[in-house]
N, C-alpha and C positions, 0 to 999 in steps of 0.2 A: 355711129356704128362703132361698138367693140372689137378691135381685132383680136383673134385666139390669143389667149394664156395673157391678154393685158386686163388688170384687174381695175375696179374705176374706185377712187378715193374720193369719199363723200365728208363733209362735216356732218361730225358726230352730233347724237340729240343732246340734248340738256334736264339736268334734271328742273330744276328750280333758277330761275336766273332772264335774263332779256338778249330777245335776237333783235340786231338794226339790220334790217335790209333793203334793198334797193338803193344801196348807196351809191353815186352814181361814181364809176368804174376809178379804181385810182385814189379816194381819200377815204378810203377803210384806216389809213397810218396816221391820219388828221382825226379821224373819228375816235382814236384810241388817245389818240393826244389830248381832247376834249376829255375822256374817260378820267385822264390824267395816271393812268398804265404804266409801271413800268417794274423793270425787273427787283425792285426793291419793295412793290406792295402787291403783288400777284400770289392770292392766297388761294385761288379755284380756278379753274379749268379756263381757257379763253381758247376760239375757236375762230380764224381769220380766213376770210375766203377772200381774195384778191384777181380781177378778174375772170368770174364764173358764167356761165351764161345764163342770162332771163330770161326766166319762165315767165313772163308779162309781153313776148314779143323778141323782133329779135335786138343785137345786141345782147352787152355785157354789166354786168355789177361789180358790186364788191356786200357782202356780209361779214357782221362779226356779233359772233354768239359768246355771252360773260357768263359766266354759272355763279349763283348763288347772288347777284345783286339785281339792283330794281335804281332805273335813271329817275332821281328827280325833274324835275320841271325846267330847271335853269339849264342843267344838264341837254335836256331833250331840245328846249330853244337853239342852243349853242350847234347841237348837229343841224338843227334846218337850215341854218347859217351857211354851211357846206354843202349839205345834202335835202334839196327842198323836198326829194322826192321819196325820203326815208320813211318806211315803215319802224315801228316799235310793237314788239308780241314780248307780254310777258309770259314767261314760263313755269309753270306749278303741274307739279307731278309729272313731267312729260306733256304737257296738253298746254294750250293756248286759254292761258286766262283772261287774257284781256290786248285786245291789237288796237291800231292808230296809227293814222298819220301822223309826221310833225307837220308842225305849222308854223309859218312865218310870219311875226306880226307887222304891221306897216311902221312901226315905229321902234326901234332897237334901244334899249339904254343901260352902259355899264357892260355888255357884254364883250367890246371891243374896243381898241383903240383907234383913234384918226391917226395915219401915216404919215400928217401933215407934221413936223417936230414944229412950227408955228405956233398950231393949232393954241388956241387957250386949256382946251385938254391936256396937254402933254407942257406945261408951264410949272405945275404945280400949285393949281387952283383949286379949290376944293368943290369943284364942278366933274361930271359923269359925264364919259363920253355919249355923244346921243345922233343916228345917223336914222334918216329917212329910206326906207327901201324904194329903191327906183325902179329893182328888176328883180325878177326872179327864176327865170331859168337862162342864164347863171344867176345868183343873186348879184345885188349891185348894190352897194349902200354911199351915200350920201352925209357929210358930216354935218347936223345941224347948225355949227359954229362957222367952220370955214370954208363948207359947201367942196372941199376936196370928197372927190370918191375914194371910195377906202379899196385901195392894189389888194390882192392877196387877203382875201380875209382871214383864213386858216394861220396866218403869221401872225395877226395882231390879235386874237382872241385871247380876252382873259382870264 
C-alpha cells in the first residue's frame, strides 16, 4: 500500500545489456565484484536493487541490471557460486532475448581458491584449485586436495 503524495522508485528498464536476478538478498555487492565493477571502468548505466521484494513468493532479493554488456560463461558460473538461485535475461531492444538459470557444476576448477594456506594450491604449484560441491543451497565446496571446505566463498574467488 502507497501512502498519499509517496511516490515508489522502481529500477529503470534497459536498453541492451543483462539483468541477474533472484540474487538471494545481500550479495548483489559480491555479484558486482565478480562483474569486476568499479568506479574506474563503468562506461553505461548499472542499476542495483538491494533488498527488494519477490515476486516468486514471499521474502526478499537483490538485482542488478548492467546496460550494454552480455556475462560470459565463466562469468555466469562464478555468480552460481553465490547465488545458485540467479536468473540471467539478456536484454535487446527493451525485450527479453534470451533467460536462464545458472547452474552449478558438481565439480568447480580454477574459479576459487582453498582457504587452507596449506593447501598445495596456494604453495605455488602449478596445480588449479579444484573443489567438490557438497551443498547447494547455501553452496558448500569441498577442496579436492586438502578436503578443507572452502569459509566464504565470495572472498576467495578469482
Amino acid at each position: 500500500m502507497n501512502p498519499a503524495g509517496v511516490k515508489e522508485v522502481k529500477l529503470p528498464p534497459i536498453r541492451n545489456g543483462t539483468v541477474i536476478d533472484h540474487i538471494e538478498c545481500g550479495q548483489a555487492l559480491n555479484v558486482m565484484k565478480i562483474l569486476g565493477v568499479n568506479e574506474n571502468n563503468i562506461d553505461s548505466s548499472i542499476s542495483i536493487g538491494i533488498h527488494v521484494p519477490s515476486g516468486k513468493g514471499p521474502g526478499w532479493k537483490d538485482i542488478v541490471k548492467i546496460e550494454d554488456r552480455e556475462l560470459d560463461s565463466k562469468t555466469v558460473d562464478k555468480i552460481a557460486l553465490i547465488a545458485p538461485d540467479a536468473t540471467i535475461a539478456i536484454i535487446r531492444d527493451y525485450y527479453v532475448a534470451d533467460k536462464y538459470s545458472v547452474r552449478l557444476d558438481d565439480h568447480v576448477v580454477g574459479m576459487a581458491r582453498c582457504s587452507n594456506p596449506n593447501c598445495i594450491t596456494n604453495k605455488g604449484e602449478p596445480v588449479s584449485p579444484e573443489f567438490t560441491v557438497v551443498g547447494r543451497r547455501p553452496p558448500q565446496l569441498r577442496c579436492c586436495y586438502c578436503n578443507r571446505m572452502l569459509t566464504n566463498i565470495s572472498d576467495n574467488l578469482l
